[in-house]
N, C-alpha and C positions, 0 to 999 in steps of 0.2 A: 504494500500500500504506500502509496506515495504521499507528502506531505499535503498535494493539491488532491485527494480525495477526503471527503466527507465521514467520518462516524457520529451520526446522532447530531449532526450539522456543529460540530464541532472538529477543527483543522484536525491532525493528528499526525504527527512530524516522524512518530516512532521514541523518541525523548521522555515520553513521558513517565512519572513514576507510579510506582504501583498502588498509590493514593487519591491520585487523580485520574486512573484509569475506575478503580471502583467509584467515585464521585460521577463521573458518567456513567455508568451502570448501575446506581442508585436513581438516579434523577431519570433515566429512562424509562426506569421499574416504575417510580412514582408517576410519570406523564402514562405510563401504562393503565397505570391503576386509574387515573383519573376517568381517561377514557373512558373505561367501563364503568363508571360509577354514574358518567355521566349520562352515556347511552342507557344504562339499568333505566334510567329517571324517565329518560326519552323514548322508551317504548310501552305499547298499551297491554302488552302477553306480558302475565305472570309469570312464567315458567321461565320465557325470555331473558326476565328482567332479574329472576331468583339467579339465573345462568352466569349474567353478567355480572352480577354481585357476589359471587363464589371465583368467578378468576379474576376480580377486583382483591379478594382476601387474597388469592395463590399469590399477585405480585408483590403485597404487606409480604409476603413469608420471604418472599427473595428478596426484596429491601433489607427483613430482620437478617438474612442469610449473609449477605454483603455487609452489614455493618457489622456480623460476627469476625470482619475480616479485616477489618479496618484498623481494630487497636494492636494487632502485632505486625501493622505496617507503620503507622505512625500513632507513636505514644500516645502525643499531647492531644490526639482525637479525645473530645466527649461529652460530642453532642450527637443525636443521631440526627435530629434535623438537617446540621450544617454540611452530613456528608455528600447532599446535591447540591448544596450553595454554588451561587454562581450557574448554575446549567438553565439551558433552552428547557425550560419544561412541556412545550410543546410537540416534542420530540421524541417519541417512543422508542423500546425496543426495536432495532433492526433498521434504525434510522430513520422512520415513517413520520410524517408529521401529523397530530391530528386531526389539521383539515384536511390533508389528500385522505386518510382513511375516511373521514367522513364523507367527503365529496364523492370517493370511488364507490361505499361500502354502503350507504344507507340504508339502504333497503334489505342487504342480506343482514341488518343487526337485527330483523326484525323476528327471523325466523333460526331454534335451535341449532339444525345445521348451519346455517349462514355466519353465525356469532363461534360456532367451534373450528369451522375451516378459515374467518379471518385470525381466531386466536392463535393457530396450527399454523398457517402462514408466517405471521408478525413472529413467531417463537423460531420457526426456522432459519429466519432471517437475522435474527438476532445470534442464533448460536452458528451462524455461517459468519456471520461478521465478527463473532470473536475469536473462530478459529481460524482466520483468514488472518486476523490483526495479529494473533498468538505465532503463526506463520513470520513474521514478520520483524519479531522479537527478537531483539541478542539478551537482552538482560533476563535472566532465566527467571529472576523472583515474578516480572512482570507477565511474564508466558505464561508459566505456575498457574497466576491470578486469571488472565483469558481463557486456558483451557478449564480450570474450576466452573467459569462462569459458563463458558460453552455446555458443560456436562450439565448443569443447573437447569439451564435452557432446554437438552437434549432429555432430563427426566420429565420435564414437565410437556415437554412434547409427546413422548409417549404416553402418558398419563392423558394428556388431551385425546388422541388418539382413542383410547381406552374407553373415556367417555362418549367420545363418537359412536361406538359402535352398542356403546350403553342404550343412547339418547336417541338414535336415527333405524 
């Protein structure tokens, strides 16, 4: 990945340290979450809306995952709020912003499939872009931390998955 490509619409030179690599994968987690919290609100199906408000909680559990990760990177961390400070909170998982998920996706947030395969999407996307970026890594502690986050990614995609086949 080169300096002039994008993660999370934030530059990424390859430089960076393993503290502010999870500080964008926090803030992502959280634009994620919002997402669905929001669409939860914005549809009239309960089941829908129960749907988008349980991977609204999955991405709280990867925030809490990531900030488990954060004090034996740097000490003086201890807030958990501050670990997206500073970030595009507009900016999901996998890079998406989201108004393009909203503009593209509307109508499929409305129905159970529609909301598990853009969730299945956004999550592959994301664990591609951290083993892409983990590629790309000399400093090993910071790989370490991308492939961690990749596998995080790569459980809850199967688990999505799981419930696909549950739900449809």
């Amino acid at each position: 990945m080169s300096g002039s490509e994008v993660m999370g619409m934030t530059s990424l030179n390859g430089n960076e340290r393993p503290a502010e690599i999870i500080r964008l994968a926090y803030a992502m987690e959280e634009a994620l979450r919002q997402f669905y919290t929001s669409s939860a609100a914005a549809t009239d199906d309960p089941d829908v809306s129960a749907l988008l408000n349980q991977l609204a909680d999955i991405e709280t559990t990867h925030k809490d995952r990531l900030f488990e990760l954060f004090p034996s990177i740097e000490d003086a961390f201890d807030d958990c709020a501050n670990v997206g400070a500073g970030r595009v909170s507009h900016v999901m998982e996998g890079g998406y912003t989201v108004e393009d998920v909203n503009a593209q996706n509307r109508s499929g947030l409305q129905t159970t499939e529609g909301v598990l395969s853009l969730a299945m999407m956004v999550e592959a996307q994301a664990m591609d872009l951290y083993l892409r970026y983990a590629d790309m890594r000399v400093d090993l502690e910071a790989k370490k931390i991308l492939c961690r986050i990749a596998d995080e990614e790569k459980a809850h995609l199967l688990s999505l998955g799981a419930l696909m086949e549950r739900k449809t």
